[in-house]
N, C-alpha and C positions, 0 to 999 in steps of 0.2 A: 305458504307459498313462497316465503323466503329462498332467496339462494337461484331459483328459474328464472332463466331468460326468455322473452318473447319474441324470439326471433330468428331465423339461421343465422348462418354467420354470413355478414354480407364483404367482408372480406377476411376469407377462412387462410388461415398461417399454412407452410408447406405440405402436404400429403406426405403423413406419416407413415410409417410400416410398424403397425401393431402386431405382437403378440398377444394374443386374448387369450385366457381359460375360463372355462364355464362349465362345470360336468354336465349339466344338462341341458339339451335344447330340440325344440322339436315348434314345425309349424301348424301342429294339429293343438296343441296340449296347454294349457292356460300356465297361472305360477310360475314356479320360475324355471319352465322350461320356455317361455313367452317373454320372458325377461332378455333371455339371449338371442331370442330370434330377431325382438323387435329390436334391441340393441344394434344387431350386424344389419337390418334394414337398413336405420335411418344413419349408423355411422359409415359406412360404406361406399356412400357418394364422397366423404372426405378420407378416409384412409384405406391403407392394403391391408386386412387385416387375413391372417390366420389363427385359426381358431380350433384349440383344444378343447374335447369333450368326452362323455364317459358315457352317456347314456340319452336316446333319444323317443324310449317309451319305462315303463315302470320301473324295472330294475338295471342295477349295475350291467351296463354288457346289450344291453337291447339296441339296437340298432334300424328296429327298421321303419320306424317315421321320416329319418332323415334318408334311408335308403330308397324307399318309395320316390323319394324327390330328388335325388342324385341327381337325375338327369338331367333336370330343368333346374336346377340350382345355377347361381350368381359363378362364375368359374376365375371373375375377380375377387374371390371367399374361399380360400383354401381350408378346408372343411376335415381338420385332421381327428378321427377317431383316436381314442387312446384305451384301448381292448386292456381288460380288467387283467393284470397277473394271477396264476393259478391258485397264489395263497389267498389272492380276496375272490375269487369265485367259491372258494372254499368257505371259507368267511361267510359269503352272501348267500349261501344255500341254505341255509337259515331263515335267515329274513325272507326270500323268495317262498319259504312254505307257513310263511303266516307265523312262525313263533321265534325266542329268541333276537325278536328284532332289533337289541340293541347290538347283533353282533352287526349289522349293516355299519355300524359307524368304527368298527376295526378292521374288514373290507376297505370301508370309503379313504382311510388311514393311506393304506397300503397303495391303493391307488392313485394317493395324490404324488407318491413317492415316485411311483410308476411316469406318473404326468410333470413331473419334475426332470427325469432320467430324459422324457420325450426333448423336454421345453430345451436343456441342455443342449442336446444333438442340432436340434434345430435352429438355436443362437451362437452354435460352430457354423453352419454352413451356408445363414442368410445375416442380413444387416439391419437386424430390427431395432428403431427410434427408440423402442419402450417397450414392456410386458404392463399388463391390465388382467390382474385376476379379479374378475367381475361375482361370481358367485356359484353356490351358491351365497342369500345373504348372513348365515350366522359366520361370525369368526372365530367361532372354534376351532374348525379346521383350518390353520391360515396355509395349509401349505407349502411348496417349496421354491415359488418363483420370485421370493424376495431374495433370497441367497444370489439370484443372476446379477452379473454385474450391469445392468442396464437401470434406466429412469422405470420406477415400480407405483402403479399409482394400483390402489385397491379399493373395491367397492363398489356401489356403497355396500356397507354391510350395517348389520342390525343384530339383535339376539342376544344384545345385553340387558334387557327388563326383563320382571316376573311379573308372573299373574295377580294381579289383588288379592290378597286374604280376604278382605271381607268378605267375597264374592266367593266364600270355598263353598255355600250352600249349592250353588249350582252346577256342582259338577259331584257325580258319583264316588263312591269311596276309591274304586280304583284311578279313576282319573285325578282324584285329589292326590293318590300317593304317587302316581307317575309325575304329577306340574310340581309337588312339592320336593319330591328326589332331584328333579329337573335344577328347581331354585338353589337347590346347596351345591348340584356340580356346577352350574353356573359361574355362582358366587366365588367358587375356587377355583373356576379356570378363568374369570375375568379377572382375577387377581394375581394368582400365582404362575399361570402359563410363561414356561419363559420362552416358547415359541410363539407365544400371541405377542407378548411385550417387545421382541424382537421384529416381528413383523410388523408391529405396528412402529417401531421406529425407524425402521426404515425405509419405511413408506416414504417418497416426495410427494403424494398427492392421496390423501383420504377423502373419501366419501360417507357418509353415512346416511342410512334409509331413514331416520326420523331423528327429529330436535330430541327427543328423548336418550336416543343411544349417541348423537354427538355432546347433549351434555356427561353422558357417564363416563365416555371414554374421554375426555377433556379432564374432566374430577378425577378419575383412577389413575389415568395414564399420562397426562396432561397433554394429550397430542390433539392439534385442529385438527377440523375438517370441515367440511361442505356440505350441508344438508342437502340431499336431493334421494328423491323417492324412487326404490330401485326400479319402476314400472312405469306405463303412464298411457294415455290414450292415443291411440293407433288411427282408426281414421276420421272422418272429420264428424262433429257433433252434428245428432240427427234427432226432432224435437218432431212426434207423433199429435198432433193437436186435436185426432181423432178421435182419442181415450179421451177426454174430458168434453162434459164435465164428470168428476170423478164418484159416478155413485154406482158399486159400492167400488171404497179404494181399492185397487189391490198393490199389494206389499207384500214385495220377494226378500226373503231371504234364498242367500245362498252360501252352500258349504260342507264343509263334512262335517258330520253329525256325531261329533266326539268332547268331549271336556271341554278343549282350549275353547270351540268357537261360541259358548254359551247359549244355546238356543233355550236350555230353561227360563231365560229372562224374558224372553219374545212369548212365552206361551206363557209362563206368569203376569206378563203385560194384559196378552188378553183374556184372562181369564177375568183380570179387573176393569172391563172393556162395559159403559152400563150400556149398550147398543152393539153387540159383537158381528151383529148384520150388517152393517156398517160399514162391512170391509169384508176381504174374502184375502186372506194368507198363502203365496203360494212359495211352499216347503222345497227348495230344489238341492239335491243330493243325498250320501249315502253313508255309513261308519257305524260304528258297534253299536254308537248309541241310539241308534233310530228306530229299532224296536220298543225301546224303555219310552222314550219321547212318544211314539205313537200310545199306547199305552198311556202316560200322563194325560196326554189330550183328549182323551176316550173320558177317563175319569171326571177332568176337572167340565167337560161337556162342552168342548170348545171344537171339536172334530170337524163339528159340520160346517163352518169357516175356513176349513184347511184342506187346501190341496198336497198332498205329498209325492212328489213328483219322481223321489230317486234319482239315481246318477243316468245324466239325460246329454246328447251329443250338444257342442255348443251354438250350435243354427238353431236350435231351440232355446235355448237359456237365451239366446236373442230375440227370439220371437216375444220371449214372456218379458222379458226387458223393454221390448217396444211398446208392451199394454201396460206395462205397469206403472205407478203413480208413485211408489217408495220404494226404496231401498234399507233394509233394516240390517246394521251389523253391529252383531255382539261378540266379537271377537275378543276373548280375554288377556291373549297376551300375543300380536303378531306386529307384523310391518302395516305394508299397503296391500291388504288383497286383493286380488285381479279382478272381483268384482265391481269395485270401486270404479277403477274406470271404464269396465265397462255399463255399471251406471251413466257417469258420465255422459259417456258416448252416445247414450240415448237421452239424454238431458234428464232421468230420473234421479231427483230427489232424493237425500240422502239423512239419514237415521243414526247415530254413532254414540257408541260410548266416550269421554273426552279424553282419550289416552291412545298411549300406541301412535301410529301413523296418520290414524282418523283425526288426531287432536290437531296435526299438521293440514292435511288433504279436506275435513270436512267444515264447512263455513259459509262465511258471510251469505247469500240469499238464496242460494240453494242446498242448505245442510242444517240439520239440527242437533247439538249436541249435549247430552247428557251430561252430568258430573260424576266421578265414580264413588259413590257411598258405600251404604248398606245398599243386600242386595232388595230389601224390600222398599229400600227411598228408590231403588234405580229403576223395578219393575212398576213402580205407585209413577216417579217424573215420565214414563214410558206410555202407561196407558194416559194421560193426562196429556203428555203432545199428542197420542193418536186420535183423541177424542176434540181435542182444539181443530185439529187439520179436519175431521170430521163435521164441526161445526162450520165451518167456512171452508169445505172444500173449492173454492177458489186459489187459496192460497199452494194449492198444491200446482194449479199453472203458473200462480207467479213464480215459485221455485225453479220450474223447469225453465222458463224462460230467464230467468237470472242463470241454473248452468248454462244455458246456451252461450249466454255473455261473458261470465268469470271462467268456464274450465276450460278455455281455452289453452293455457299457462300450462297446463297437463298434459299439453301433446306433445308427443315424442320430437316431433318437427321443433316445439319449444327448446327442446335437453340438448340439439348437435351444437351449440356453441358453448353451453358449461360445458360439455363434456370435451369441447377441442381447448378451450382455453385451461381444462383443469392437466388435459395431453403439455402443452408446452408448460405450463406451472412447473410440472414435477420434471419435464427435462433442464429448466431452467438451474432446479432447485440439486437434481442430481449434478451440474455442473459445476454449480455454485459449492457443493460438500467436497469439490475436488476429485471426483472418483472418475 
């Protein structure tokens, strides 16, 4: 929780005029299309921001989440699309038919070039304090709004860790050789990019999504920054005291059902479960792997404990977050997933491996966090916390009522005065370079 303030700003410095970029944003759609949305909510009462974008449902070029809502849109939010050029539509009809999909990121390339060409035109003809390329969070693509000659603060961003090896068992051969291709380009564009190295020195004001990727980038690069979590909780914390007491628990995961987010470890946990009644698991969302998983769970006879819900609208993934009693994530290599806080938000109780964002985000009396081992000490320490919380299901209210108290610091309402005092930092800092 380092780095968060708990508080507005009670005397906030002049109203800026931001430039923002963010390719995606959308007020239907979680991740980090919900990054940018709830970003322009809560900073908008202190700055004029206009805001560059690329996409506001699945692919490059989709438009119409945020066109649904034009009308009734903030009209102090100038809301500028940046319509794909012909060579990344080209590019992206690939990715759009499901194969091919790394050509999505020579598309996304081209596009940024595009939102660059924009960002230009638009810092000729208004007087913007700053530009803020917000995200998305990896910085691989850093873009091209550092080159502007204005105060440039970026982030936060993340996406320089790999996935554990020891933990290759639980992810499919294909998904092993996609996160381990992943880890060697990685490796050579957090080191050798000389448009990362470059954007990252010129940066007046860095962010980064976890302790984790500001130590890396600190070691590789030697540049500070600001820990703070690119997400965070929207409205205010809301504690159900009707589910308890909790028998049986239930305990959502949520996510897509692919390699990274390891749900073989949740179903290896309960497999080692000696009372798997005990609790009733509900499975929410969708991805290549959720065949195979279903499947596993059939096998090891754990099925009848498991709900699998599939990709479900999110008025529902709240409804089962309001009954639910845990929160389980086995994320093997991401930021803050937006489940998190909407945990949170419902004061549910939280599950984590001790890396990643969760190492940061999950804690003191409302969180339990794991050590990352082998994968059979992680699935053995797993079923062993669900079976503790089992014996004393008590302790699962006093969790909830500890988040009620500590996740405060989480709410977005918390981040408008990092985020306004990290705005003059970087104007300070950009004066102070002489530019």
């Amino acid at each position: 929780m380092q780095g968060l303030a708990e508080t507005s700003p009670d005397d906030p410095p002049p109203r800026r005029r931001v430039l923002l970029l963010a390719y995606m944003i959308s007020p239907r759609r979680g991740s980090e299309y919900s990054v940018t949305w709830n970003h322009i909510q809560a900073m908008k009462k202190w700055c004029d921001i206009t805001l560059l974008y690329g996409t506001s449902g699945p692919h490059m070029g989709d438009d119409d989440d945020m066109a649904a809502v034009r009308d009734v849109l903030d009209k102090d939010v100038d809301y500028v699309f940046v319509q794909p050029p012909r060579l990344a539509s080209i590019l992206n009809r690939f990715n759009r038919k499901g194969f091919l999909l790394y050509s999505f990121y020579l598309a996304y390339a081209v596009w940024h070039r595009e939102a660059g060409r924009v960002a230009r035109r638009l810092c000729a003809e208004r007087d913007f304090d700053l530009v803020h390329y917000l995200g998305p969070i990896g910085y691989r693509e850093p873009g091209h709004l550092w080159k502007l000659d204005k105060p440039y603060v970026w982030g936060p961003i993340g996406g320089a860790t790999n996935f554990p090896w020891q933990l290759r068992r639980a992810m499919p051969a294909s998904g092993l050789a996609k996160l381990s291709l992943r880890a060697m380009v990685n490796g050579f564009q957090l080191r050798f990019s000389g448009r990362v190295r470059k954007a990252l020195k010129r940066a007046d004001f860095l962010f980064t999504a976890t302790s984790e990727n500001q130590a890396i980038f600190k070691r590789i690069h030697g540049v500070s920054s600001r820990y703070m979590p690119e997400n965070g909780i929207v409205g205010p914390l809301t504690l159900d005291t009707g589910k308890f007491p909790a028998k049986p628990i239930r305990v959502a995961w949520i996510g897509s059902i692919e390699a990274r987010k390891g749900l073989p470890i949740l179903l290896g946990a309960i497999g080692q479960l000696k009372d798997r009644h005990a609790y009733h698991f509900d499975i929410i969302g969708d991805g290549p792997m959720k065949a195979s998983m279903q499947e596993a769970a059939l096998q090891a006879g754990i099925d009848d404990v498991i709900t699998w819900h599939g990709q479900i609208p999110r008025e529902t993934v709240s409804e089962l977050f309001r009954s639910a009693h845990l929160h389980v994530v086995t994320g093997l290599n991401e930021g803050n997933p937006t489940t998190i806080w909407e945990a949170m938000e419902n004061c549910v109780p939280l599950m984590a491996l001790d890396h990643c964002g969760m190492h940061d985000t999950v804690g003191g009396g409302y969180g339990i966090k794991l050590p990352v081992e082998s994968l059979d000490a992680i699935e053995r320490n797993m079923a062993e916390a669900l079976e503790a919380l089992a014996e004393r299901p008590e302790r699962l209210r006093e969790m909830a009522e500890a988040c009620a108290r500590e996740c405060t610091v989480f709410r977005w309402d918390s981040r408008e005065k990092v985020i306004l005092e990290a705005y003059e930092a970087a104007i300070a800092t950009y004066h102070a370079k002489g530019r």
